[in-house]
N, C-alpha and C positions, 0 to 999 in steps of 0.2 A: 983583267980577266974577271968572269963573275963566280965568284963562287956562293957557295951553299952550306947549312953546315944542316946533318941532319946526326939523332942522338941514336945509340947503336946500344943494342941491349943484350949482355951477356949472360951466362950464368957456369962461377966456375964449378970445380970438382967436390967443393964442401955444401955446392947449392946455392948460393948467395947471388945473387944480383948485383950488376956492376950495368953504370951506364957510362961511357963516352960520348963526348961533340965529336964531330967528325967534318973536317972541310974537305967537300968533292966540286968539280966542275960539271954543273947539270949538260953543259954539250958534251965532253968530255965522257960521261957516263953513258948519257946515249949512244955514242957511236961506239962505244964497248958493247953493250948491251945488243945493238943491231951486229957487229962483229961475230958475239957470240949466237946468236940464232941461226946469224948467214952458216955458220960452222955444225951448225946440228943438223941444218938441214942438207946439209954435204953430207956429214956422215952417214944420217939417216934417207935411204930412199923410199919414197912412196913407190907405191902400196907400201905401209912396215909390215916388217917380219911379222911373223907370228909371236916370236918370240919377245921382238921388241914391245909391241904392240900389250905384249899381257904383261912386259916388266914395269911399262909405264902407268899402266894399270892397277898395278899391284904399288904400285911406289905411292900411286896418288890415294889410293883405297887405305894406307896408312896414315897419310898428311891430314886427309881428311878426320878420322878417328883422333888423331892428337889435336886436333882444331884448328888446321891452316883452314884461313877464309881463303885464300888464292887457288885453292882446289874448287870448282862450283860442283853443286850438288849431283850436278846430271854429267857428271866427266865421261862416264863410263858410258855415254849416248854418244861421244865424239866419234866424228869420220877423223881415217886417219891422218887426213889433214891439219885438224882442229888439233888433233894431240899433239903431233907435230910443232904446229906455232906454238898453242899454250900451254904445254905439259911435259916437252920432251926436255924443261931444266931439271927435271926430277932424275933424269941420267947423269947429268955432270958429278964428277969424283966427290966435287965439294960436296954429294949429300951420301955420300958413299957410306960414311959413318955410323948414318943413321936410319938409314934405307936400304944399303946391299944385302944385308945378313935377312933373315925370317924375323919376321914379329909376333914376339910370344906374349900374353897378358896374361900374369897371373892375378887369380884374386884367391 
């Protein structure tokens, strides 16, 4: 089997930075990865919602501000196709954390 090792970078609840190696299988990921797509785009049907469509929005218009590169600049030019394919992991639970709730910035 061929594996991969790629480093994972944390930060726990005191702020500190932690890295881990991590061994994954590069086919193995991929067909997770296409797995879960095939699954977004079941749940989500084109045209999206209105609803959907502005929480994707809204989810990316934050990633963007904290400085995810995997957001591009012009997201919010997407057909709801495009959001679909490249944007609609910003619903998965796993970002629920940090993207469900409102984003307040104090200064």
């Amino acid at each position: 089997m061929n594996k991969h090792i790629e480093i994972i970078s944390t930060v726990d609840e005191n702020g500190e930075r932690h890295f881990q190696e991590v061994e994954y299988d590069p086919i193995q990921r991929k067909k997770e990865t296409e797995r879960k797509q095939q699954n977004r785009r079941d749940k989500y049907s084109l045209p999206l919602s209105k609803d959907v469509r502005s929480e994707i929005l809204r989810r990316c218009e934050i990633l963007r501000y904290m400085g995810d590169d995997g957001i591009s600049s012009i997201y919010y030019e997407s057909t709801d196709e495009e959001l679909l394919e490249n944007y609609a992991w910003v619903l998965d639970k796993e970002h629920d954390e940090y993207l469900a709730d409102e984003f307040v910035i104090k200064i």
